[in-house]
C-alpha positions, 0 to 999 in steps of 0.5 A: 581345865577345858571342856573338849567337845566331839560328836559321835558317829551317830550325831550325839554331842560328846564331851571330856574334861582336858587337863594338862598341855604337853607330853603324851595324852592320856584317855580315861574312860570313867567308871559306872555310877559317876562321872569323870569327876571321880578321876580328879586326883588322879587326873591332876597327879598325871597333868605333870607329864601328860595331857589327861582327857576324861571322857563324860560317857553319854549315859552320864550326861546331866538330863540325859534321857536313855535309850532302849537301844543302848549298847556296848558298841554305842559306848566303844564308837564313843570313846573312838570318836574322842580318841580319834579327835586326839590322835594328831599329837600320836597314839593316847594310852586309853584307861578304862575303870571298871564298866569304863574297863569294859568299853575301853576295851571294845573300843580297842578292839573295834579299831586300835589304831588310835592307841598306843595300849590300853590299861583297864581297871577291874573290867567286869567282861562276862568271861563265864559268867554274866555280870548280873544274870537273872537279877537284871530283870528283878532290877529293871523292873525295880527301876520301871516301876519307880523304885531306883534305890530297890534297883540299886539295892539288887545290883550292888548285892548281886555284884558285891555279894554283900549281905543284905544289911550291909548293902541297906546299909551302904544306902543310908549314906547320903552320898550314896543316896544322891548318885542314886538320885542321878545315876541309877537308870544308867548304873542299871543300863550299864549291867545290861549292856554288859551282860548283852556281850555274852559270855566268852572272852575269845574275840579278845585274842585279836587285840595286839595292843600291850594290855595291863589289867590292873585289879585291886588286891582287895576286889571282889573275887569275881572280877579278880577271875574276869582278869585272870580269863582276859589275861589268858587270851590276851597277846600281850597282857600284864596283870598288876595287883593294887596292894590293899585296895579294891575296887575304888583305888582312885578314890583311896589311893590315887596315887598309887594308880597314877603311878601304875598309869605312869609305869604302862605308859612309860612301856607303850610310849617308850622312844 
């Protein structure tokens, strides 16, 4: 594995995780709350085969300081600038995870020309509703005022709509407890910027790209209504359900996505 190095349009310093030498690229677009390492097995099941490229989202840089003045479209020019950077082998399958989801897909939408098609994972667009509503602010302030597991706390209940001592549960895990230690000002930036786009999923009917909207049988039923709203719109759309799985299929069965990742790219890289 190397460590690909790209600027911005905005002169930020980018970079991804490369792995894999021959056939097609494969761009993936990590999800919130961690970085591009949580694709690591999958990255290495798709290596035979592809070159697998895993952006590091800006936001999720060590040390990063972020800017009030972040923003969805900031996210897509970021990953364009990466895929722009591949293209000269031809056109990448870019695939998106949930928040990731979401900015693969503007991306694509802001220019496609440097994709062959797109796979997104439980993208949370806000189709009618917002992602976190009225609770943003409730944890913007939590995290202002120096409590990020309070600003945690009020973003996974909103998103999960577990009960509460479930959710204070889920805080106790030492695991859970370090990604809040370095990630929740950006888990919390990220609802923001994306309840920022508004509602409505229109804009999305000019994306010709094939498009596969993959959701695990067992994620929440919001984000099961979100696909089903983008799948309505979309031109050329396919709706692939992960049996027995949620939210976290490259964690709990990486196998299986990778091999729903192979089946899209054997569609946009036919011939």
């Amino acid at each position: 594995m190397t460590e690909l190095r790209v600027l911005a349009p905005d002169g930020v310093p980018l970079t991804a995780l490369d792995d894999g030498d021959s056939g097609p690229t494969v761009l993936v677009v990590h999800p919130g709350g961690r970085g591009p390492e949580s694709w690591d097995e999958v990255a290495r099941l798709l290596t035979e085969g592809f070159r697998v490229v895993r952006i590091r989202r800006r936001i999720y840089e060590p040390g990063v300081r972020i800017g009030r003045d972040h923003s969805m479209a900031v996210e897509a020019a970021d990953v364009l600038a990466v895929a722009e950077s591949l293209t000269a082998a031809g056109p990448v399958l870019l695939v998106g995870h949930s928040s990731g989801a979401v900015a693969a897909l503007e991306a694509a939408l802001r220019d496609p020309s440097p994709f062959a098609g797109v796979v997104a994972y439980d993208p949370p667009i806000p189709t009618r509703s917002l992602l976190v509503g009225e609770a943003g602010p409730r944890a913007r302030a939590a995290l202002d005022a120096g409590d990020p597991a309070e600003a945690i706390r009020i973003h996974l209940r909103t998103i999960t709509g577990l009960p509460d001592e479930v959710v204070a549960g889920a805080l106790t895990d030492p695991h859970v407890q370090a990604l809040i230690a370095t990630h929740a000002e950006a888990q919390i930036v990220e609802d923001e910027i994306i309840d920022a786009l508004g509602l409505g999923v229109d804009r999305y009917g000019a994306l010709r790209l094939p498009v596969t909207l993959l959701q695990g049988e067992r994620s929440f039923p919001h984000l099961h209504e979100r696909v089903a709203d983008l799948a309505a719109v979309l031109p050329d759309a396919r709706v692939v359900t992960l049996p027995g799985q949620g939210h976290g299929a490259n964690s709990d069965a990486p196998e299986e996505l990778a091999e729903e990742i192979r089946e899209a790219a054997k569609g946009v890289f036919a011939g």
